[in-house]
VOKOL-167507 format. One record per residue (C-alpha): x, y, z; residue in one letter. Coordinates in steps of 0.1 Angstrom, whole numbers, plus 5000, padded with zeros to 4 digits. Last residue first. Layout:
<rs>
XYZa ...
</rs>
This chain:
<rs>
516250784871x 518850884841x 518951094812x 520851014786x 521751274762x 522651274720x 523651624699x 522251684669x 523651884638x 526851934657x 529352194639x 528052324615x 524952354640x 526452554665x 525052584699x 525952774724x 526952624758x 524852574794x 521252494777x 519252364803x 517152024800x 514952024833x 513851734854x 510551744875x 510951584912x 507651524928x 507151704963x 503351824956x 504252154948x 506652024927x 510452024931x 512652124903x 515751904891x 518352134870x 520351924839x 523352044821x 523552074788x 526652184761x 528651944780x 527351614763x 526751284769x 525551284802x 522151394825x 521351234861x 518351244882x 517251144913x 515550984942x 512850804927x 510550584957x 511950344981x 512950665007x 509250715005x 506950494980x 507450284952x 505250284922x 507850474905x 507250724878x 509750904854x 509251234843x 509651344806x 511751694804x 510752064806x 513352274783x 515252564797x 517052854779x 519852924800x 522353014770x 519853174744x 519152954709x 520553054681x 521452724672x 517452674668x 516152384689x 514052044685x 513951804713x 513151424704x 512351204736x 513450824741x 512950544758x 509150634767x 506850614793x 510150644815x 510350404849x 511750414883x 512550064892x 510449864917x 510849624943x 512249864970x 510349744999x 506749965011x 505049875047x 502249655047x 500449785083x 497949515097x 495349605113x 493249355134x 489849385152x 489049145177x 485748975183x 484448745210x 481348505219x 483548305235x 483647965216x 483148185184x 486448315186x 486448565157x 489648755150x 488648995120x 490449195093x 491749495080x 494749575060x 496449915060x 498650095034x 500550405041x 501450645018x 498950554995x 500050654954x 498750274949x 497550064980x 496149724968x 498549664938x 501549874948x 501549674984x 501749374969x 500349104994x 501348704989x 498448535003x 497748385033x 499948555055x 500348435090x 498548535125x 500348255153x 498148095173x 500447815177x 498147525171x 495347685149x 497847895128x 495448175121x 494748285088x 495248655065x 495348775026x 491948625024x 490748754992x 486848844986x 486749185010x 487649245045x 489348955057x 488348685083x 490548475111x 489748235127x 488948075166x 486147835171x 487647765203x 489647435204x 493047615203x 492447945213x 493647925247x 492848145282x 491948435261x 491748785270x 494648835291x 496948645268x 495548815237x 499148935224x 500548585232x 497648425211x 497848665183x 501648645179x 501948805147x 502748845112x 504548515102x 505148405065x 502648155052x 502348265014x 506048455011x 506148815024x 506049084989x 505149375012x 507149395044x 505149375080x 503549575107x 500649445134x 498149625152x 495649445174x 492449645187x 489049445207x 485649425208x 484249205237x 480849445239x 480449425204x 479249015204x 477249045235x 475849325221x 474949155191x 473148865208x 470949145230x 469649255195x 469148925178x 467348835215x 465149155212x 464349035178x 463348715185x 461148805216x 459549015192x 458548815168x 456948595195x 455448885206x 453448975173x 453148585168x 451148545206x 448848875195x 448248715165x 446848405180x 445248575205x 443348755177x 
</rs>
């Protein structure tokens, strides 16, 4: 029975050391913030994680300091001898963060030889690397000449992965005066093109008439 007794507290003892070894670990949580372009090449510079840390950290050179990611890629490492934060990985913000305004990446700063953590976010901000896109090259649009001037027809959308001032801007329409194009804004902000009919038709005298829209 002693004997039990001795393994229930040893059992203990352990736990209530795991326990008092994660405070340690939480109580020296810390925030870094950081901000760069998509599309960076493989070792491109984020941050100064040693200058930022200063107060913190005497050195991190000889610490057991590095970096870890959130998830199987690490799209983040620490420069040992500068302690500079760099990519690891060429990020495309379209890939990890599609239709998100903004896209955030999380990791860790662990320096075991201190027993400290820091959190770090680092904000991929959107470059114009795509072209707005059709589904299709071409759309067919059947109509009688009879047809009433203003009559509207609701035209294919294009999509780009882009986002804000990056992201579709316009529309155009030529090749023809008897349309005109009108742009409608969605409830949700997206720009829907319009095919109106500004001249009447006649079909003696144009069987078919060919547009281009542009994005």
């Amino acid at each position: 029975m002693c004997a039990a007794r001795e393994g229930r507290c040893g059992r203990r003892q352990r736990a209530l050391l795991c326990c008092m070894l994660v405070a340690a670990w939480e109580a020296a949580w810390g925030q870094l913030r950081y901000s760069v372009p998509e599309e960076l090449p493989k070792g491109s510079f984020v941050g100064d994680v040693a200058e930022d840390l200063a107060q913190e950290l005497a050195a991190l050179g000889g610490r057991g300091a590095r970096v870890v990611s959130q998830g199987r890629t690490q799209y983040f490492a620490l420069h040992a001898s500068s302690g500079h934060l760099m990519t690891a990985e060429r990020i495309d913000r379209e890939q990890l963060c599609r239709l998100q305004e903004k896209c955030v990446l999380r990791c860790e700063l662990i320096v075991e030889g201190e027993m400290k953590v820091f959190a770090i976010e680092v904000e991929i901000t959107d470059i114009n690397d795509n072209a707005p896109s059709f589904g299709e090259d071409e759309m067919e649009l059947k109509m009688n000449e009879m047809t009433a001037i203003g009559m509207r027809y609701a035209l294919r959308r294009a999509r780009d992965p882009d986002v804000g001032a990056n992201s579709l801007q316009s529309y155009t329409l030529s090749g023809d005066e008897h349309f005109s194009l009108s742009v409608q804004a969605g409830a949700d902000g997206e720009k829907r093109p319009e095919l109106v009919l500004a001249k009447a038709l006649d079909r003696e005298e144009a069987a078919f008439h060919e547009l281009l829209l542009r994005a």
